[in-house]
C-alpha positions as CSV (number, residue, x, y, z in Angstrom):
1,X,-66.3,-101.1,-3.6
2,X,-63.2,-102.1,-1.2
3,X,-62.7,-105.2,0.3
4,X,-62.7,-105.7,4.3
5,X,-59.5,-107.6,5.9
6,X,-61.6,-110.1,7.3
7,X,-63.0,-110.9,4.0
8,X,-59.5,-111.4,2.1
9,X,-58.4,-113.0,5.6
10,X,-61.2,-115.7,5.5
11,X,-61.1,-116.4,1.6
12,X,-57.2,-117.6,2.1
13,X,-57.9,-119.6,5.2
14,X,-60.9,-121.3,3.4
15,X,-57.9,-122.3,0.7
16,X,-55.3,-123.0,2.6
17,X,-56.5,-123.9,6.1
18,X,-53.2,-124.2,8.0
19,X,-52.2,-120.6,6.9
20,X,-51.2,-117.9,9.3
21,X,-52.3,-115.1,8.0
22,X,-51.1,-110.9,8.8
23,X,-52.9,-108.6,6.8
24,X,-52.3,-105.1,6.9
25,X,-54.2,-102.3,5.3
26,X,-51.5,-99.7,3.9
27,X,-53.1,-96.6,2.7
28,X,-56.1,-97.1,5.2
29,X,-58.8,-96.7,2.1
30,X,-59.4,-100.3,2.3
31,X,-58.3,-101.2,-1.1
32,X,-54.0,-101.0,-0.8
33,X,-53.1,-104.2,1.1
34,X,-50.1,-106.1,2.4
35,X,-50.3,-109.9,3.3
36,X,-47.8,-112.2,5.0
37,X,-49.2,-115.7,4.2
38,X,-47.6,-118.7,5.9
39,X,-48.6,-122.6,5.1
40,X,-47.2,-125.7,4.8
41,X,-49.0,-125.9,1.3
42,X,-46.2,-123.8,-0.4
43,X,-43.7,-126.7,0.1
44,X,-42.0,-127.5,-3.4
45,X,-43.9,-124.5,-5.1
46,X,-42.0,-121.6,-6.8
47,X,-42.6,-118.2,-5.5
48,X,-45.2,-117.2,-8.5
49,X,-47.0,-120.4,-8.3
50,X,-47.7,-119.5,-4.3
51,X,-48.3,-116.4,-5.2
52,X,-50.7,-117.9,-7.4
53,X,-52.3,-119.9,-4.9
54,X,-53.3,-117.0,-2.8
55,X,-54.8,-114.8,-6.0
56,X,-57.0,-118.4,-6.7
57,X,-58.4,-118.1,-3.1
58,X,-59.4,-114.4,-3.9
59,X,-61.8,-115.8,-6.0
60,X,-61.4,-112.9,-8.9
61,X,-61.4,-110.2,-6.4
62,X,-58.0,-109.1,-7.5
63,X,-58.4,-105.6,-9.7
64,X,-62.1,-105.2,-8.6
65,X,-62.9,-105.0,-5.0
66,X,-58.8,-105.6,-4.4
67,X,-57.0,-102.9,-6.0
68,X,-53.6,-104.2,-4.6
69,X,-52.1,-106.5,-2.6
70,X,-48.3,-106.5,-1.7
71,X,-47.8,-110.5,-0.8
72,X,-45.5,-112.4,1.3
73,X,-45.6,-116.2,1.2
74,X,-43.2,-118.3,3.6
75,X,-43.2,-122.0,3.7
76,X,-44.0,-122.9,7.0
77,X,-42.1,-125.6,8.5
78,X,-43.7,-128.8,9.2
């Protein structure tokens, strides 16, 4: 079963509240993603541990109902 854009959209705000969020859906199946992800939260991490941060707020989705996900995380200034 493939997961809608709002869904993965409202699943990262819930995490990370101040994101600004761009989803696009590539292959227009509803499972081949691509998400530019912008928050003030990413301050100090690495890339992998925002990276991380997203896959948390997916909540296990990732490989199931989200086969793939190309992600973009940007600090956003404060």
């Amino acid at each position: 079963m493939a997961m809608e854009m709002d869904e993965i959209h409202r699943l990262i705000k819930q995490a990370l509240p101040d994101a600004v969020i761009e989803i696009t859906d590539l292959a227009g199946d509803g499972d081949h993603y691509k998400a530019r992800v912008v928050s003030t939260a990413f301050k100090g991490k690495s890339r992998v541990q925002q990276h991380q941060m997203v896959y948390r707020a997916l909540e296990g989705n990732m490989g199931g109902a989200l086969h793939a996900l190309a992600l973009e995380t940007v600090i956003a200034p404060e």
